[in-house]
N, C-alpha and C positions, 0 to 999 in steps of 0.2 A: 734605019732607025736603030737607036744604043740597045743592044741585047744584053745584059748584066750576067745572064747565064755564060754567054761566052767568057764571058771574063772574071767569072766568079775564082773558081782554081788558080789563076795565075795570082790574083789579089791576096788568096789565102793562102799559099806556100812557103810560108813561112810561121803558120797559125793553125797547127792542129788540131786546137779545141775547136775553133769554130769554122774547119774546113769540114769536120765532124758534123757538126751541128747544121752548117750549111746544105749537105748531102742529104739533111731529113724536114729540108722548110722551104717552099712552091715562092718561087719567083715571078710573078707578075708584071709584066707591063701596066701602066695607068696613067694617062693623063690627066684621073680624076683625082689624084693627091698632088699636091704642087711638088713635092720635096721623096719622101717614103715613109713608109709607116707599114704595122705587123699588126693581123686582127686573125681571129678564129672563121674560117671560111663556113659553107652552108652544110660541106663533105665533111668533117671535124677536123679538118688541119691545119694548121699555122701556116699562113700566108702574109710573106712580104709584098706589099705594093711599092713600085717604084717608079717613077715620072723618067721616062730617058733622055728627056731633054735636058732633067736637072742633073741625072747622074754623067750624062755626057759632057758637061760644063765645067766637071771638079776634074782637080788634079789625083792622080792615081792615090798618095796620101789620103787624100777627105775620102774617096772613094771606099775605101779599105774603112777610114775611119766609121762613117755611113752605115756602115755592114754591120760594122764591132757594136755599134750603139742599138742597131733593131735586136741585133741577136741576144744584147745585155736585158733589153727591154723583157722578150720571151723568157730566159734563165731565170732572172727575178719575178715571173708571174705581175707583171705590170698591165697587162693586156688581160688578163681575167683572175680574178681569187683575188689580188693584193690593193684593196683599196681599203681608204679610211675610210671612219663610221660613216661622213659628211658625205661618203659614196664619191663618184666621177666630180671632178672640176677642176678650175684653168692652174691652179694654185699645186692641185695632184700632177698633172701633168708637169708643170715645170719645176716639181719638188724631184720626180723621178729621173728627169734631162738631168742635174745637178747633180745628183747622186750618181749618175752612170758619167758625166763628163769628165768627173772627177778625177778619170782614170781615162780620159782621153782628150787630154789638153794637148794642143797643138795641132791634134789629129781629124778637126771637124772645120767647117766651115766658120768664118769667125760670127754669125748671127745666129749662132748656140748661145745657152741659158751656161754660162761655167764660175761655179764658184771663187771667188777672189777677183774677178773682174767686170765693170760696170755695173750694176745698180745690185752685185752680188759682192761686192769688193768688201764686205764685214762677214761674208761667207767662209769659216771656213772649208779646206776640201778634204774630203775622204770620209763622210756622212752617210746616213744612212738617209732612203728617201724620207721615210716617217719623221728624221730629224730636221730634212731641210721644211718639208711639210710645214711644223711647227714653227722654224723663222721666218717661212712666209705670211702667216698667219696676223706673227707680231708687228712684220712689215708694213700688213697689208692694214692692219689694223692703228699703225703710229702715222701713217702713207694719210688715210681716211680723218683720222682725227687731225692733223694739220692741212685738210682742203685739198692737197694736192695727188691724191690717187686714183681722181676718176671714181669710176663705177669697179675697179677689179678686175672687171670681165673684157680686157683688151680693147674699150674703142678708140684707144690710141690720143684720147682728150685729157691729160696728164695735167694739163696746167703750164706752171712755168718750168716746172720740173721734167719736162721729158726731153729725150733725147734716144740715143745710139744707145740699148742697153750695152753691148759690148765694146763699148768707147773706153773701158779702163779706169774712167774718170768718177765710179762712183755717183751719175749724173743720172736722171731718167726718174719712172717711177714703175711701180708692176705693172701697169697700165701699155707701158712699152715691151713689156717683154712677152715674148711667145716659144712654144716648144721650135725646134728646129726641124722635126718630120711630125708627122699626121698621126693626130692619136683618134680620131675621131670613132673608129672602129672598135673603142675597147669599154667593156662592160655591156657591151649593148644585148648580147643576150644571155648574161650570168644570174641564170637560173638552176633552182639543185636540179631540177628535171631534164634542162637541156643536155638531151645526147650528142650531140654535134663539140658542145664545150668540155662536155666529159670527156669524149673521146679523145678530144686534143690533148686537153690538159694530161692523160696518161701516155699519148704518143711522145708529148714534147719529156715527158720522166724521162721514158725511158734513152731518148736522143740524147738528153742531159748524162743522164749516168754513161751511154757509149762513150761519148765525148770526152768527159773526165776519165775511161777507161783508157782511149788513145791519147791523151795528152800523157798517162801520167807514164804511160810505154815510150815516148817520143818525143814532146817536150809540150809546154803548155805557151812556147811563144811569148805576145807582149803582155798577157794577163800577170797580173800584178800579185802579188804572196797575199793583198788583203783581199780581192776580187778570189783568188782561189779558196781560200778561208770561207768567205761570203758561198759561194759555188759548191762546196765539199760540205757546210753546214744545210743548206738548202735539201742536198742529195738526202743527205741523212738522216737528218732530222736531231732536236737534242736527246739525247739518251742520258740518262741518269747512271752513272756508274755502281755508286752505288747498288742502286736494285738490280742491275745487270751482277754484278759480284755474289750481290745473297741468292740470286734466281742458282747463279751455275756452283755455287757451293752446296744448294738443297738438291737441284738434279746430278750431283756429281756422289749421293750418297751411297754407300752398297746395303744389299741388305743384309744383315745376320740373320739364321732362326735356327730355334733351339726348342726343344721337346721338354716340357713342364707337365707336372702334375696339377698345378695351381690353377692353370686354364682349361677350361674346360673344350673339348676338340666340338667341334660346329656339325659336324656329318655325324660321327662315333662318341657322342656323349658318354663317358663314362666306360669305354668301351677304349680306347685309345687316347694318350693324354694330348692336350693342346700342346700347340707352337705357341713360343713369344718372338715377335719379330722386331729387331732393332737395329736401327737406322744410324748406322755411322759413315761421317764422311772425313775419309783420307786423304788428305788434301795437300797437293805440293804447293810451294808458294817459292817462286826463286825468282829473287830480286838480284839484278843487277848491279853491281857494286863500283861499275864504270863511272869516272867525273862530272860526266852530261848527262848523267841522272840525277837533278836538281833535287837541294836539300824540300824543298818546298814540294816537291813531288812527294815523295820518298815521306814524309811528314804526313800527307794526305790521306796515301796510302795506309801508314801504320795506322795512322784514328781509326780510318775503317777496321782495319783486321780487328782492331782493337774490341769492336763494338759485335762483328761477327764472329769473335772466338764464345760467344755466349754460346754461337751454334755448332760449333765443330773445336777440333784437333786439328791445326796446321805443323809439318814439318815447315820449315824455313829454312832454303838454300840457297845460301848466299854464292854467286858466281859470276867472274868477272872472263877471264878464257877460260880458265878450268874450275872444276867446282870442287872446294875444299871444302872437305869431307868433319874437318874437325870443329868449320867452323858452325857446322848444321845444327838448329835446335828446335827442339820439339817447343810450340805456345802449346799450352795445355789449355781445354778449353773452362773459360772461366776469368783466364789470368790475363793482366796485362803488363803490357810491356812499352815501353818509348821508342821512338824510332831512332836505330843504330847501322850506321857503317863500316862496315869490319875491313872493306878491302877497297884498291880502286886499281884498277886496270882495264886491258883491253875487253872486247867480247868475244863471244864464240855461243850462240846458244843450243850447238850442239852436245855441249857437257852436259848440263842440267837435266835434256830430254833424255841424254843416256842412263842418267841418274837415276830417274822417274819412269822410263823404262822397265832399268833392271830391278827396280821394287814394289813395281805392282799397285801405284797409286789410281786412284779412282778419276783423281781430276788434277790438272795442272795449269798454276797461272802465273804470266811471267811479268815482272813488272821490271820495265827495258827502256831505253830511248829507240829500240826498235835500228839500231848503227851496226848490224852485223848480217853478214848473210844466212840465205834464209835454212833455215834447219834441217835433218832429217825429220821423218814422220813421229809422229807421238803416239804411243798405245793405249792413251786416254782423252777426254775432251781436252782440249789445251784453250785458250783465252791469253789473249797479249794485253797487257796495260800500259801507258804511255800518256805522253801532252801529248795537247792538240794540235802541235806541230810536227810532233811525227806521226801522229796517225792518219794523218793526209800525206806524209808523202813518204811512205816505206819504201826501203830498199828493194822490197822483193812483195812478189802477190800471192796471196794465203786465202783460202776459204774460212780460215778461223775467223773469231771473233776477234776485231783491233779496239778496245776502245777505249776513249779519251778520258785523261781524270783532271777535273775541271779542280784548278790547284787554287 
């Protein structure tokens, strides 16, 4: 009988994300799913089931492909958390085939659900599930009001209009179409209480972030720059930059204190004079002056400082490989200023750290496309700024803060 374990590593060698992923998700034999299909076991783990009869019948291609489509299923939370309000149905299920085929056309059996071809040929592809969701709705809903879509719920009674949904031809009605593996397994016990689903759902985090760890060391394979996008926001979750900027500008403050007669001291009233204590943050801001720091960035950036010079004093060091020293200006807080360009050249952001270093700043934030290698250490909290395109895929790996400024 077909053992898929044996032949799991040979299928994925060339696919580190999800040779990754693969190494942390139970492989099953069953004859009781026609195709495969991924559900939350009784132990908390994510469990692939797989029919060896059917996985023995595909060519190495589909086989691999087979693989990529369960594993996309678990990474997007398809199998437990990610449904619409309408809860589990036939409509979900082949809205989330769609959105994962999208990105594995050619690579699957051809009696997959794929956008742009048969009864999906006004589909576009590269959708989100929730998007396709919604065209089927309207499908199912123009399908219904013209007679010809059945009951919805697959009994294959179409009318005149059914057919081969993956016939090309635009021909068929949803009635004909069906997922390509077995979803049957998923939602069935997503409750907040279940610890079995709990558990998973943390095991599979943290498999996810390994994954993206060894991809981004090694390479990320056939996954696609918008599936790693999808995959890096997932991990992460959105962050506001914003608040993330005013958080590490308020904890980056130091404090002064000074011996006043005006305050009265809390232990020694009248007896020894009070402190007044005051909170200033010294704050480097070095902006990259390099070409592939887009004006639209760089724009984003300034509104903000704009709006947080209420709270602080920033120096401004402008630095592209070395940091010119004349071109550095104190914002005063209060003032504003437009967003300017003084220089453009290569990087190096070892200048700036030396800069901020040798002067004793409280806090330091770099606003970069993140194109240079990675720096010596910093003598204060440091924070990197960047698009969302390089803070997914940095040159170099930092414990600091990378985060994205949504331009």
């Amino acid at each position: 009988m077909f053992n898929l374990n044996d032949h799991t590593a040979r299928l994925l060698m060339s696919e580190p994300f999800f040779a990754a992923l693969s190494r942390r998700i139970e492989k099953t034999s069953s004859t009781a799913v026609p195709t495969a299909g991924v559900r939350v076991n009784e132990r908390g783990y994510f469990e692939m089931l797989y029919n060896p009869n059917f996985f023995e019948s595909l060519p190495v291609k589909q086989r691999l492909g087979v693989l990529k489509h369960e594993f996309y299923h678990l990474v997007f939370e398809h199998v437990t958390g990610r449904l619409p309000s309408e809860g589990m149905s036939r409509l979900w299920n082949i809205a989330t085939d769609l959105a994962i085929n999208s990105h594995l056309m050619n690579e699957l059996p051809e009696n997959g659900c794929f956008p742009g071809k048969g009864i999906f040929k006004g589909f576009e592809p590269g959708l989100s599930a929730e998007q396709y969701f919604e065209l089927l709705k309207q499908k199912q809903k123009e399908e219904d009001e013209e007679g010809n879509g059945g009951d919805g719920e697959g009994d294959g009674e179409g009318g005149e209009g059914s057919g081969d949904p993956s016939d090309g031809e635009g021909s068929g009605s949803l009635a004909d179409a069906d997922s390509l593996d077995d979803h049957s397994g998923w939602g069935e016990n997503e409750l907040a209480d279940n610890t079995a689903v709990n558990k998973a759902k943390e095991r599979l985090k943290n498999a996810v972030k390994d994954a993206v760890k060894e991809a981004s060391e090694k390479s990320w394979g056939s996954v696609s720059s918008q599936m790693r996008e999808d995959i890096m926001e997932k991990i992460q979750g959105r962050i506001d930059w914003r608040k993330v900027m005013r958080y590490f500008i308020k904890t980056s403050q130091a404090s002064n204190r000074r011996s006043t007669v005006k305050r009265i001291n809390r232990r020694f009233p009248y007896i020894h004079a009070g402190r007044r204590t005051e909170r200033v943050a010294n704050i480097a801001i070095s902006i990259d002056q390099s070409g592939s720091v887009s004006d639209e960035l760089l724009g984003a950036f300034y509104a903000e400082l704009d709006k947080l010079s209420k709270l602080a004093t920033f120096t401004v060091v402008p630095f592209d490989h070395d940091v010119f020293e004349d071109k550095i200006f104190i914002w005063k807080k209060g003032e504003k200023r437009n967003k300017e360009r003084v220089l453009c050249g290569g990087t190096c952001f070892d200048a700036p750290t030396e800069y901020v270093n040798k002067n004793g700043f409280d806090g330091h934030i770099i606003l970069t496309d993140m194109c240079a290698p990675k720096p010596k250490a910093s003598k204060c909290q440091r924070m990197w700024m960047t698009d969302k395109r390089h803070a997914q895929y940095t040159p170099f790996t930092t414990t600091e803060r990378v985060i994205a400024i949504d331009e």
